[in-house]
mmCIF file as gemmi writes it, N, C-alpha and C atoms, coordinates in Angstrom:
data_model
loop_
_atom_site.group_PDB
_atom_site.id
_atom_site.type_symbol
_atom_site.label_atom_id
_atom_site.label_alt_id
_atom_site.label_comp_id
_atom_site.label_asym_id
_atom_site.label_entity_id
_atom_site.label_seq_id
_atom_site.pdbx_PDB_ins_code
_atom_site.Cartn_x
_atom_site.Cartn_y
_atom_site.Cartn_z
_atom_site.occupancy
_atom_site.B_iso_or_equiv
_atom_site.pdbx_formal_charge
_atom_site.auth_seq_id
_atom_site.auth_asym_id
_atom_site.pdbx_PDB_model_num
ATOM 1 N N . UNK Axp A 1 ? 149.867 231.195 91.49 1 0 ? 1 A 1
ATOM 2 C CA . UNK Axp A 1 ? 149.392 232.09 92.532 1 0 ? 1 A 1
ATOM 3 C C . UNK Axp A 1 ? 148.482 231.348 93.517 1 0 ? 1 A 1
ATOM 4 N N . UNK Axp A 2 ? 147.914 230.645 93.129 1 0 ? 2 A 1
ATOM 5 C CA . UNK Axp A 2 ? 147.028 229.495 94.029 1 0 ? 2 A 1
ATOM 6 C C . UNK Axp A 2 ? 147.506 228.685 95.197 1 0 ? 2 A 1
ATOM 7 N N . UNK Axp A 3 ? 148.547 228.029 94.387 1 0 ? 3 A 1
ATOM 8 C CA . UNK Axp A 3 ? 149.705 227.314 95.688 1 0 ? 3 A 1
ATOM 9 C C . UNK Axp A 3 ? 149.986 228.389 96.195 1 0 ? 3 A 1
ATOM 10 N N . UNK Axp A 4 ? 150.655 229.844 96.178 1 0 ? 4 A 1
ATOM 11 C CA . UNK Axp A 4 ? 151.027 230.722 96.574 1 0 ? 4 A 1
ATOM 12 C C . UNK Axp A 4 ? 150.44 231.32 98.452 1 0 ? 4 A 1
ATOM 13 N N . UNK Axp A 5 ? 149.365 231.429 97.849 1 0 ? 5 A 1
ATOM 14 C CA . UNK Axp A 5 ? 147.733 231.626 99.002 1 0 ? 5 A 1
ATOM 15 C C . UNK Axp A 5 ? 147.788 230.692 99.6 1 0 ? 5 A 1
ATOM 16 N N . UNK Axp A 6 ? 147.421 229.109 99.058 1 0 ? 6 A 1
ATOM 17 C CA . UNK Axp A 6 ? 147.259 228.167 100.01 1 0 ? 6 A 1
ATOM 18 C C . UNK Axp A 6 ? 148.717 227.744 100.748 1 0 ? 6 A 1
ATOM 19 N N . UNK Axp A 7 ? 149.497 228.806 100.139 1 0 ? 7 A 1
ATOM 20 C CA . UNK Axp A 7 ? 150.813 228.068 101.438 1 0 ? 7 A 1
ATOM 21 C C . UNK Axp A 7 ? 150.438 229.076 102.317 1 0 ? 7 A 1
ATOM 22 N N . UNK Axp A 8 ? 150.282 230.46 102.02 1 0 ? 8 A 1
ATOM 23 C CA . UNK Axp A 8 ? 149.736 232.071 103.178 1 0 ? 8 A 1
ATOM 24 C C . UNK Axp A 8 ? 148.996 231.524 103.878 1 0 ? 8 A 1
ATOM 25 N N . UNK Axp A 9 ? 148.167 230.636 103.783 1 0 ? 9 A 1
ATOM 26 C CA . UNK Axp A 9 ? 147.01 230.298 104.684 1 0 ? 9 A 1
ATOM 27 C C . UNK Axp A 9 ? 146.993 229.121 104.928 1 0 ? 9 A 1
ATOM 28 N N . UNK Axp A 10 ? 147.83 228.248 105.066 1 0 ? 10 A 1
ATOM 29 C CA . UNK Axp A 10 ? 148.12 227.172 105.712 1 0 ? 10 A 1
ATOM 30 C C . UNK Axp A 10 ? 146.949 226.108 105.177 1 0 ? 10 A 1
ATOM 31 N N . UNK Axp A 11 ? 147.176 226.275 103.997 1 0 ? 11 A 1
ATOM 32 C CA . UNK Axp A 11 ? 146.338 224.865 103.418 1 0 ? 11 A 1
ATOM 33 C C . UNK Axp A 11 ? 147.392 224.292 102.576 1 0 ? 11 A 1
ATOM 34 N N . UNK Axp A 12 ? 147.128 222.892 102.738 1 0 ? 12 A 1
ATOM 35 C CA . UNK Axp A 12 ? 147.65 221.867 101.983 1 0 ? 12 A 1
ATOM 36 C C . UNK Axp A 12 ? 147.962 222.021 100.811 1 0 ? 12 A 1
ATOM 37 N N . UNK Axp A 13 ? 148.7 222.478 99.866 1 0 ? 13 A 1
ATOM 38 C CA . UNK Axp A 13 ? 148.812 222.03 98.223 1 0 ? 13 A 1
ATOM 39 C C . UNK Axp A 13 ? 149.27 220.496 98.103 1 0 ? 13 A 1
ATOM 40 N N . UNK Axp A 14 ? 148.115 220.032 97.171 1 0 ? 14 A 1
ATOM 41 C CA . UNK Axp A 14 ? 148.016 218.876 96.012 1 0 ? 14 A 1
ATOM 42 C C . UNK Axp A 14 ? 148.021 218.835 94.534 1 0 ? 14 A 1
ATOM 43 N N . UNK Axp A 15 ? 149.6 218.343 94.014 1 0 ? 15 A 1
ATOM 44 C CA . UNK Axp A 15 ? 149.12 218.967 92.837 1 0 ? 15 A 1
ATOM 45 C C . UNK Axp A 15 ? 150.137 217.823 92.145 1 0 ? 15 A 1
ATOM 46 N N . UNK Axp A 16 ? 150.192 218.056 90.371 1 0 ? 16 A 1
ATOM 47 C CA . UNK Axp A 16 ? 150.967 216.827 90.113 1 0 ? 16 A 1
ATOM 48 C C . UNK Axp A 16 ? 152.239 217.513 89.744 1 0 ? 16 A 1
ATOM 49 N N . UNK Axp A 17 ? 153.575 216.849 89.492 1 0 ? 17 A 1
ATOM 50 C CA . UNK Axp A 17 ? 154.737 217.768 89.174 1 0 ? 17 A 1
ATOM 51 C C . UNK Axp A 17 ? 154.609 218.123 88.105 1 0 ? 17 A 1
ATOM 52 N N . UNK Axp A 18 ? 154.853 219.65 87.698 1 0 ? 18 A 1
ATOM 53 C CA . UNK Axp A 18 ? 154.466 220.18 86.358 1 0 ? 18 A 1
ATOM 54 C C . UNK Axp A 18 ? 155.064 221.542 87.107 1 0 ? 18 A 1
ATOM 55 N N . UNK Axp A 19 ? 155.882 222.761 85.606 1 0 ? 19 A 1
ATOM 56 C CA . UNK Axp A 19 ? 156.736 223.329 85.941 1 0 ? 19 A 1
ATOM 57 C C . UNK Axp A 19 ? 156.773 224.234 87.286 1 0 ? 19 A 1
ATOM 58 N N . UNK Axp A 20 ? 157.171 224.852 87.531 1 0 ? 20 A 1
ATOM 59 C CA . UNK Axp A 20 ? 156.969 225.77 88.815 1 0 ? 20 A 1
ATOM 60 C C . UNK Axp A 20 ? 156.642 225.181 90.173 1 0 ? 20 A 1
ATOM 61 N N . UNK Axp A 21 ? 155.977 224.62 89.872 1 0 ? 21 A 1
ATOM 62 C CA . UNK Axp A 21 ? 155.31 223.883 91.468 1 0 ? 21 A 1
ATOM 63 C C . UNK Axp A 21 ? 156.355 222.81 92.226 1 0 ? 21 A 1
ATOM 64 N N . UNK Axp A 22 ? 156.946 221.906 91.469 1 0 ? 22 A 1
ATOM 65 C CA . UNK Axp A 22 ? 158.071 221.541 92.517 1 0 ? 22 A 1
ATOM 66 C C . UNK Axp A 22 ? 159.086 221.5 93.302 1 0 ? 22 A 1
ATOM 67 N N . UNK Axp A 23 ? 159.332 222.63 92.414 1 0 ? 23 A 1
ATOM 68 C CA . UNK Axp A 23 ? 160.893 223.749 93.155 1 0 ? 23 A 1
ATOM 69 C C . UNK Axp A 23 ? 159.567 224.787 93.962 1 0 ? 23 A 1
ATOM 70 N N . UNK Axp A 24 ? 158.462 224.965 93.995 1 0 ? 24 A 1
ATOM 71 C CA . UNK Axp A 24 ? 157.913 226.01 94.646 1 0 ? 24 A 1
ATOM 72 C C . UNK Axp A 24 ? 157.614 225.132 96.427 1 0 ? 24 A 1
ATOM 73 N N . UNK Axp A 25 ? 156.854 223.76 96.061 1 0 ? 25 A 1
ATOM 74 C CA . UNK Axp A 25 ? 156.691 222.649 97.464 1 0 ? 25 A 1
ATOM 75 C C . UNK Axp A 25 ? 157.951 222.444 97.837 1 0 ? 25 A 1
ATOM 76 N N . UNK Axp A 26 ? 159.087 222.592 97.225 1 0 ? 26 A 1
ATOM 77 C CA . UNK Axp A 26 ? 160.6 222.227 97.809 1 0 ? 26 A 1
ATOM 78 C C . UNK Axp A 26 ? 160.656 220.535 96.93 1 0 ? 26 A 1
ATOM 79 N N . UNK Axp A 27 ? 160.151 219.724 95.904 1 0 ? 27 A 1
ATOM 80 C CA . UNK Axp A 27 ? 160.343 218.963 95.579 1 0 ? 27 A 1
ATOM 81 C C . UNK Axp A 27 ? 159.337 217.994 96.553 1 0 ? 27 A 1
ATOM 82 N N . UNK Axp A 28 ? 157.907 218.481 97.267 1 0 ? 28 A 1
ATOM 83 C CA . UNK Axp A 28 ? 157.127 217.592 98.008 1 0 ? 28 A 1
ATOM 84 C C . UNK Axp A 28 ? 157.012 217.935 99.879 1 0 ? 28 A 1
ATOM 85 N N . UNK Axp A 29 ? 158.002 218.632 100.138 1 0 ? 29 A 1
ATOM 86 C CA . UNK Axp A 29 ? 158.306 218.901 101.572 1 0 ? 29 A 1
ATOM 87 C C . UNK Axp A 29 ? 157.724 219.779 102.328 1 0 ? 29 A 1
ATOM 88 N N . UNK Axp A 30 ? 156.906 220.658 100.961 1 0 ? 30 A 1
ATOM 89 C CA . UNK Axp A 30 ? 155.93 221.674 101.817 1 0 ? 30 A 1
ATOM 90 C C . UNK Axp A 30 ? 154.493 221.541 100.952 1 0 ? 30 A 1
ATOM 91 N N . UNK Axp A 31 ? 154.18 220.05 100.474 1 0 ? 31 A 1
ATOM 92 C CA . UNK Axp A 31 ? 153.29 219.876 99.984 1 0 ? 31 A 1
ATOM 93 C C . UNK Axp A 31 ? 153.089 219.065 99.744 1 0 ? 31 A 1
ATOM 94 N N . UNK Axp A 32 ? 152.323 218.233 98.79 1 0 ? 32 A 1
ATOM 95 C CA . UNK Axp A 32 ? 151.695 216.955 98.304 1 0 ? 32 A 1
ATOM 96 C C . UNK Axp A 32 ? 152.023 216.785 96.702 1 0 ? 32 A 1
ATOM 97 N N . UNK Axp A 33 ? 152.777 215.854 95.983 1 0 ? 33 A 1
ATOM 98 C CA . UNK Axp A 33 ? 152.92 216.195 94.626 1 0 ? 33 A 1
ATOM 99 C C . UNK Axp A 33 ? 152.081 214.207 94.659 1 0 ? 33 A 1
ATOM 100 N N . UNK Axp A 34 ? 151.129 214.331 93.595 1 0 ? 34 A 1
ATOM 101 C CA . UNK Axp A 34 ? 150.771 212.991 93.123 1 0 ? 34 A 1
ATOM 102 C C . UNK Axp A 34 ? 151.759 212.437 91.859 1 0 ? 34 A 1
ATOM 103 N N . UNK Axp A 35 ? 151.963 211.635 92.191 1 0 ? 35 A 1
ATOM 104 C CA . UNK Axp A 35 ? 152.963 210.642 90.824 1 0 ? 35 A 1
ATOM 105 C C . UNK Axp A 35 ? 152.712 210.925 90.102 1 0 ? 35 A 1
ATOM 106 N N . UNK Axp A 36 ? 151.405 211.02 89.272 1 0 ? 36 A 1
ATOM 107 C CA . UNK Axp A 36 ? 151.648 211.294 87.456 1 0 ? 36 A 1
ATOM 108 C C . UNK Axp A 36 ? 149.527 212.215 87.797 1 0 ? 36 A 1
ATOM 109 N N . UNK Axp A 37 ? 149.615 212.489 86.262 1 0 ? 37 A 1
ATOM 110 C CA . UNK Axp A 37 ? 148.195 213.568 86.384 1 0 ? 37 A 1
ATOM 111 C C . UNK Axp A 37 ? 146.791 212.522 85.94 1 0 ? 37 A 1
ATOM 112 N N . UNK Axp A 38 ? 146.809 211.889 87.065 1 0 ? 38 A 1
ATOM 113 C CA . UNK Axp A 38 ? 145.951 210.739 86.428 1 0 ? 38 A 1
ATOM 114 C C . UNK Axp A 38 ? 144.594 210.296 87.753 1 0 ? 38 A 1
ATOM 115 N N . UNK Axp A 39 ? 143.614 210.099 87.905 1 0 ? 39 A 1
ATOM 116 C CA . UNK Axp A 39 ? 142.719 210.098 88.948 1 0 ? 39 A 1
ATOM 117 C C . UNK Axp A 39 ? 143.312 209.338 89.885 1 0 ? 39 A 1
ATOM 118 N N . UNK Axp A 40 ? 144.08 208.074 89.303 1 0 ? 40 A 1
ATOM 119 C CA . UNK Axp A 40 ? 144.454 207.428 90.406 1 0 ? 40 A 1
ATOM 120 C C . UNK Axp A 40 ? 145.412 207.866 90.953 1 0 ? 40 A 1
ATOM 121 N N . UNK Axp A 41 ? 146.35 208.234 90.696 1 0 ? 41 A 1
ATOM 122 C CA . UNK Axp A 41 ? 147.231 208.932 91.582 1 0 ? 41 A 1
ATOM 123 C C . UNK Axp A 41 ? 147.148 210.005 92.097 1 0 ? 41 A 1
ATOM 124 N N . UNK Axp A 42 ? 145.856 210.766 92.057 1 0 ? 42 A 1
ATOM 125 C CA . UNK Axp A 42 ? 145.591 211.688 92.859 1 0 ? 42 A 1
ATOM 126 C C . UNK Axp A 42 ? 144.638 211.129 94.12 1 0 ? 42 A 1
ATOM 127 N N . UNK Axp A 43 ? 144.045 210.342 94.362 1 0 ? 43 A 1
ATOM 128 C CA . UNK Axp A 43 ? 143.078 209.72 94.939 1 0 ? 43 A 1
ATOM 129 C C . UNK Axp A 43 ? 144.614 208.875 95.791 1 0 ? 43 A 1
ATOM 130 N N . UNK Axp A 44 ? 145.797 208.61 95.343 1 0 ? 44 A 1
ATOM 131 C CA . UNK Axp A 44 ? 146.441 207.458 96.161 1 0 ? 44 A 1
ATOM 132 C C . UNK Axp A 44 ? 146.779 208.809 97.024 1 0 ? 44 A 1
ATOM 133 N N . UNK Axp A 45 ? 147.396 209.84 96.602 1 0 ? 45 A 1
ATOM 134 C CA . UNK Axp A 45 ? 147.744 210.864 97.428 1 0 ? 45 A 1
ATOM 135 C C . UNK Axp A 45 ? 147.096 211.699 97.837 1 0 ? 45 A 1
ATOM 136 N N . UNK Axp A 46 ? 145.76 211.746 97.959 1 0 ? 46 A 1
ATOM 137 C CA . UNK Axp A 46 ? 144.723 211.453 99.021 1 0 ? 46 A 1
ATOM 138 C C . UNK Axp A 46 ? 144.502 210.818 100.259 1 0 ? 46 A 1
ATOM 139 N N . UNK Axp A 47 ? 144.804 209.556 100.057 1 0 ? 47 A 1
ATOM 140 C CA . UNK Axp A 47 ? 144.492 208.94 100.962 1 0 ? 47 A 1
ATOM 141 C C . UNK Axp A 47 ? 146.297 208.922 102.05 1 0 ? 47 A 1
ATOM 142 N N . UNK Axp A 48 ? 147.284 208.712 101.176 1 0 ? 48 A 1
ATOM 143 C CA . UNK Axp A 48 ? 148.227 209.48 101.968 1 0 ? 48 A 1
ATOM 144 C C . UNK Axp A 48 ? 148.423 209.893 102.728 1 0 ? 48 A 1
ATOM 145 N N . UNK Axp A 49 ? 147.941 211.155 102.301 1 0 ? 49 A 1
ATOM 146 C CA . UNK Axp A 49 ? 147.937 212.048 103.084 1 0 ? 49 A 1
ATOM 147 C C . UNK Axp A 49 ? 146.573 212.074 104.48 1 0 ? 49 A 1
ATOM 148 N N . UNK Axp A 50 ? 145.897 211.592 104.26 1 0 ? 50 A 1
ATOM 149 C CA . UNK Axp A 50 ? 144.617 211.184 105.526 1 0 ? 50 A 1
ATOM 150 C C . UNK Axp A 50 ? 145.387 210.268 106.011 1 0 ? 50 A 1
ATOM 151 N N . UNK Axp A 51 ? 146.041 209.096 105.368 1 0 ? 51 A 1
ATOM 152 C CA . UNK Axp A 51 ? 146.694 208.274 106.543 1 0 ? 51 A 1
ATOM 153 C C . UNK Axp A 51 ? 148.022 208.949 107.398 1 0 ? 51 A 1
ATOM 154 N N . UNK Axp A 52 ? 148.526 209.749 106.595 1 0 ? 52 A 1
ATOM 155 C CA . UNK Axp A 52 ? 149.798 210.307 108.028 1 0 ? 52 A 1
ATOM 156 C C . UNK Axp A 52 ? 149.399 211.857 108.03 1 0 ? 52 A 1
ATOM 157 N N . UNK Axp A 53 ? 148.324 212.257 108.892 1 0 ? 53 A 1
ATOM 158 C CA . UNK Axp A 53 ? 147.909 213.728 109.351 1 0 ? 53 A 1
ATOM 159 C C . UNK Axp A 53 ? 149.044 214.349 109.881 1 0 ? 53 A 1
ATOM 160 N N . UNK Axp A 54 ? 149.803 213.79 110.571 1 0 ? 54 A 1
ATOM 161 C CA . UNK Axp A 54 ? 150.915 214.779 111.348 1 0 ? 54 A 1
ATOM 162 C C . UNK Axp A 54 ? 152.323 214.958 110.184 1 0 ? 54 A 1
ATOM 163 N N . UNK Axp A 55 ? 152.337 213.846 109.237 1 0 ? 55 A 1
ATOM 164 C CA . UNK Axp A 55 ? 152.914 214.503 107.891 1 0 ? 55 A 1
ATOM 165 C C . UNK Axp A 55 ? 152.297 215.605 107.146 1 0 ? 55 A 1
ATOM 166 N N . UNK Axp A 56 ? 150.914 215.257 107.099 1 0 ? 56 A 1
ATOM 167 C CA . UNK Axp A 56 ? 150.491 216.578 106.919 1 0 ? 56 A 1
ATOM 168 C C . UNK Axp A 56 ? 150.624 218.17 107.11 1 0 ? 56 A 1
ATOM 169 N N . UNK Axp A 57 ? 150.297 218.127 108.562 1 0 ? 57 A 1
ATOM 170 C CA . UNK Axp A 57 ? 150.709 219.312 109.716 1 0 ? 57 A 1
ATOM 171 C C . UNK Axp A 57 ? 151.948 219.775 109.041 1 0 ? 57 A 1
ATOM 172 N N . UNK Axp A 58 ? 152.966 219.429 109.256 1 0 ? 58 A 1
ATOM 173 C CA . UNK Axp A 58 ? 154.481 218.992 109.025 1 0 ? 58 A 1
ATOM 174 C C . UNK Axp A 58 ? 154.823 219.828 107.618 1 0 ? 58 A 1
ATOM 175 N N . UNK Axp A 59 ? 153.98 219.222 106.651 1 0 ? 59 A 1
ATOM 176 C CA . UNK Axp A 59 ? 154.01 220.174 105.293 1 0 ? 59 A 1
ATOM 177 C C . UNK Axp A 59 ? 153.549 221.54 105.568 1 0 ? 59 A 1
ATOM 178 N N . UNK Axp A 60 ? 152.308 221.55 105.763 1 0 ? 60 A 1
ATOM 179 C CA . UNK Axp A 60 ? 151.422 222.909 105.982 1 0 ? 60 A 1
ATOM 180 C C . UNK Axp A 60 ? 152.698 223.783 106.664 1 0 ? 60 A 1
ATOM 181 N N . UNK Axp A 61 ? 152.802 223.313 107.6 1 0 ? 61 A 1
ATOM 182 C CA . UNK Axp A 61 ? 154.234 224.785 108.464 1 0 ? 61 A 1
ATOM 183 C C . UNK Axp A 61 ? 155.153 224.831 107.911 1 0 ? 61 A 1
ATOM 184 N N . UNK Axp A 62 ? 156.033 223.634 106.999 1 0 ? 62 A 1
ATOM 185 C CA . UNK Axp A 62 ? 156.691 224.166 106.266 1 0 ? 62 A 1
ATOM 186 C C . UNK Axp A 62 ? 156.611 225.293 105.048 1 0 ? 62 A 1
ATOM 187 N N . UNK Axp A 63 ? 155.294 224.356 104.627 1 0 ? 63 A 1
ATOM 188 C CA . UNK Axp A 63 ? 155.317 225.639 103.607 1 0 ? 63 A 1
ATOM 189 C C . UNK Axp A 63 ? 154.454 227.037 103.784 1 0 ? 63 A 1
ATOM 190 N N . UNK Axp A 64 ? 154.003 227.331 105.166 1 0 ? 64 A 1
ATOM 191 C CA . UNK Axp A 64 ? 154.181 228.498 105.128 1 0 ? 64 A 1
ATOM 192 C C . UNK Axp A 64 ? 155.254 229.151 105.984 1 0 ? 64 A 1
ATOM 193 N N . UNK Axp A 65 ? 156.409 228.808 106.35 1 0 ? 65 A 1
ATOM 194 C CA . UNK Axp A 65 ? 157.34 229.283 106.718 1 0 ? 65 A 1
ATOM 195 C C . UNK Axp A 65 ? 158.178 229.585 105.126 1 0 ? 65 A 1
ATOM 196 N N . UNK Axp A 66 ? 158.066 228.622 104.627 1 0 ? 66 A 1
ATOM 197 C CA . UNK Axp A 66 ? 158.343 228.749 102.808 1 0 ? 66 A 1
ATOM 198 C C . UNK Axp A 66 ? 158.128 230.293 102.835 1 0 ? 66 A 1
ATOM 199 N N . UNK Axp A 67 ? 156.907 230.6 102.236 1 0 ? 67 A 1
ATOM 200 C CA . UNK Axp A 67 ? 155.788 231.513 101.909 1 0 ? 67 A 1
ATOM 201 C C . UNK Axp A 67 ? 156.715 232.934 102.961 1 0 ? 67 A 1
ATOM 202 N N . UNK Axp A 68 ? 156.824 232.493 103.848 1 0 ? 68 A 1
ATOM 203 C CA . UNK Axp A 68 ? 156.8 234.153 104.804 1 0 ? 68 A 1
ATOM 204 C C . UNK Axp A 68 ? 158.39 234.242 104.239 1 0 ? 68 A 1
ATOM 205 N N . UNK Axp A 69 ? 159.121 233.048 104.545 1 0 ? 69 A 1
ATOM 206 C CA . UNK Axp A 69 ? 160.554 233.441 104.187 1 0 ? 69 A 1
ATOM 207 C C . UNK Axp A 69 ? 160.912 233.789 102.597 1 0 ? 69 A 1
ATOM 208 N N . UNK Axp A 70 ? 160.214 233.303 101.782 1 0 ? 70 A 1
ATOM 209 C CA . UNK Axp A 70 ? 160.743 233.529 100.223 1 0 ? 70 A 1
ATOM 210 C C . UNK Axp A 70 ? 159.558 234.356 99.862 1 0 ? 70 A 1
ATOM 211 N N . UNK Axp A 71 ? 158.218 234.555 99.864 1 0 ? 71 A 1
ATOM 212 C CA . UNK Axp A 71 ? 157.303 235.142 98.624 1 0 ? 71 A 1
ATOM 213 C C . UNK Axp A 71 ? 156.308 236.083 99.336 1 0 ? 71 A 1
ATOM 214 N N . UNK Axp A 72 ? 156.361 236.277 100.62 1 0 ? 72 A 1
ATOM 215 C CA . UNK Axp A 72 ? 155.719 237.433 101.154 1 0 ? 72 A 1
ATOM 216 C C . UNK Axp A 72 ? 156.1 238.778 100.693 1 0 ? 72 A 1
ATOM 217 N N . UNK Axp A 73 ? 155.589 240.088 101.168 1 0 ? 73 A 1
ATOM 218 C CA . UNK Axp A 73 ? 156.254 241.076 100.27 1 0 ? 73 A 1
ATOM 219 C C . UNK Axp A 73 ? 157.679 241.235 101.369 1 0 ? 73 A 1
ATOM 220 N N . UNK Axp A 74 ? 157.456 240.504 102.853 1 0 ? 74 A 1
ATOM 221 C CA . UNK Axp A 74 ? 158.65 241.095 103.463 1 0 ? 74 A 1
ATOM 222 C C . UNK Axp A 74 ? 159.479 240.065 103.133 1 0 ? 74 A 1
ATOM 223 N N . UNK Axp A 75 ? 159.422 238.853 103.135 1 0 ? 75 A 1
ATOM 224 C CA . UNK Axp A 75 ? 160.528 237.853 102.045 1 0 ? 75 A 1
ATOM 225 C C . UNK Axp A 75 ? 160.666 238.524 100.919 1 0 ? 75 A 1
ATOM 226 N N . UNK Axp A 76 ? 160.367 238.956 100.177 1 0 ? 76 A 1
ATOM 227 C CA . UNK Axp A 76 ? 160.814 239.635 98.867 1 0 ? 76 A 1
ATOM 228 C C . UNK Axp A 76 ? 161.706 241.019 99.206 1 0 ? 76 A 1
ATOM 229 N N . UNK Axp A 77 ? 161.365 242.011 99.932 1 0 ? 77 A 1
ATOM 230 C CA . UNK Axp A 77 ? 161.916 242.792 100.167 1 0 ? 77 A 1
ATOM 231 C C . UNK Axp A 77 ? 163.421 242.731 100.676 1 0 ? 77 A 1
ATOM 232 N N . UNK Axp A 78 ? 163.845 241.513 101.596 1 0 ? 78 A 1
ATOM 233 C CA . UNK Axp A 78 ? 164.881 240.764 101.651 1 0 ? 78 A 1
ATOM 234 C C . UNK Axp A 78 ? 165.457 240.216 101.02 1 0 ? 78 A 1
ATOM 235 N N . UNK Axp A 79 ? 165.185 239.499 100.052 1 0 ? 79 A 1
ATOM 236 C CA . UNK Axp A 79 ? 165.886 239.062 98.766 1 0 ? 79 A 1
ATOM 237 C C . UNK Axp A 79 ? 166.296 240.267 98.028 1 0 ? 79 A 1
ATOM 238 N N . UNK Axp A 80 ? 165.638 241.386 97.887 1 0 ? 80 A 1
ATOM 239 C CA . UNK Axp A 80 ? 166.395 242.295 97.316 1 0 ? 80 A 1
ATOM 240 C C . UNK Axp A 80 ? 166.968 242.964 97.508 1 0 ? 80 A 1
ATOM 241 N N . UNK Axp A 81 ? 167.05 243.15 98.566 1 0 ? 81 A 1
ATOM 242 C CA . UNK Axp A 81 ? 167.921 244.077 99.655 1 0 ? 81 A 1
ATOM 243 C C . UNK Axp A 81 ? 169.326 243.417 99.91 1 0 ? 81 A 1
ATOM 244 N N . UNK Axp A 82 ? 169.625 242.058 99.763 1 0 ? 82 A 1
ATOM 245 C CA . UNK Axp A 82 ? 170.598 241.315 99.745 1 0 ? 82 A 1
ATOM 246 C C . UNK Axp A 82 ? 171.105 241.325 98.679 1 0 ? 82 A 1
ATOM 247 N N . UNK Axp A 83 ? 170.546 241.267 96.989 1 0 ? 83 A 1
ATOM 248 C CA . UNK Axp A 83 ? 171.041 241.342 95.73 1 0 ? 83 A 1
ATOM 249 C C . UNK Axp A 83 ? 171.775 242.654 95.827 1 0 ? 83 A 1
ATOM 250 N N . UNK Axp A 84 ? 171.026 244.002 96.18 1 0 ? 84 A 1
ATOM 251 C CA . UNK Axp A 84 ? 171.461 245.141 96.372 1 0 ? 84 A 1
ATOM 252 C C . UNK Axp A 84 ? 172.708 245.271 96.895 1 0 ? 84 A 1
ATOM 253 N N . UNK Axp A 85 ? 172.864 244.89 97.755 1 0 ? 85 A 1
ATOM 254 C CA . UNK Axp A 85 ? 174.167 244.688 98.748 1 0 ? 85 A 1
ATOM 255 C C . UNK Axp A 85 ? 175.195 244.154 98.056 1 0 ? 85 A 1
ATOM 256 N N . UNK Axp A 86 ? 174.736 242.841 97.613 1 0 ? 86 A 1
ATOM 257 C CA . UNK Axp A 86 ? 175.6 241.774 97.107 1 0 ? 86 A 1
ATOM 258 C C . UNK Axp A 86 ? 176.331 242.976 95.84 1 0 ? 86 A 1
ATOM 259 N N . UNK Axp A 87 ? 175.777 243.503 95.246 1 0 ? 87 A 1
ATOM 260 C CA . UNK Axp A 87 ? 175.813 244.092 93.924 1 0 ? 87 A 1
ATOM 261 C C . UNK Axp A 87 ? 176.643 245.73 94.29 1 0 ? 87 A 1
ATOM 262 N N . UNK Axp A 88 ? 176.408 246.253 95.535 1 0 ? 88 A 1
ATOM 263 C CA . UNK Axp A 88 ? 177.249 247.448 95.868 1 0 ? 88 A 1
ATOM 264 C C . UNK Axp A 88 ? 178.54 247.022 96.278 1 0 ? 88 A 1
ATOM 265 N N . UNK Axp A 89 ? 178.845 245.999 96.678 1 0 ? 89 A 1
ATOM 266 C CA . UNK Axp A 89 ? 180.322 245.4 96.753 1 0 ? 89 A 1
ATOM 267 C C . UNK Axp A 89 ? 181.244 245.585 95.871 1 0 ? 89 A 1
């Protein structure tokens, strides 16, 4: 639920790959995943990310375009409204 918010509000998620969260960043594309759960590799993807800001940017809008299109309540309401459909056929 955390990544969730910080994609709603256009903050950065940093986090290491562990279940849910990498199919949730798209595999890194709407977020920051560090190599393994260890200081240093959170600190390398840190600095990363300060060295390419407009990669940054770049994530942040993706993933809240993520967020509005898949996990908002009106992205959700669409996904089900399509199962519905799919399923009255």
């Amino acid at each position: 639920m955390v990544a969730l918010e910080a994609m709603k509000h256009r903050t950065l998620v940093l986090t290491h790959p562990i279940g849910g969260l990498v199919q949730l960043l798209d595999g890194g594309a709407c977020g920051a995943l560090a190599a393994a759960q260890s200081v240093e590799a959170f600190a390398q993807a840190i600095r990363d990310i300060i060295a390419d800001k407009d990669a940054a940017r770049r994530r942040i809008a993706l993933a809240h375009q993520r967020f509005e299109r898949c996990y908002s309540a009106a992205g959700m309401a669409q996904q089900y409204l399509q199962i519905y459909q799919s399923l009255c056929r």
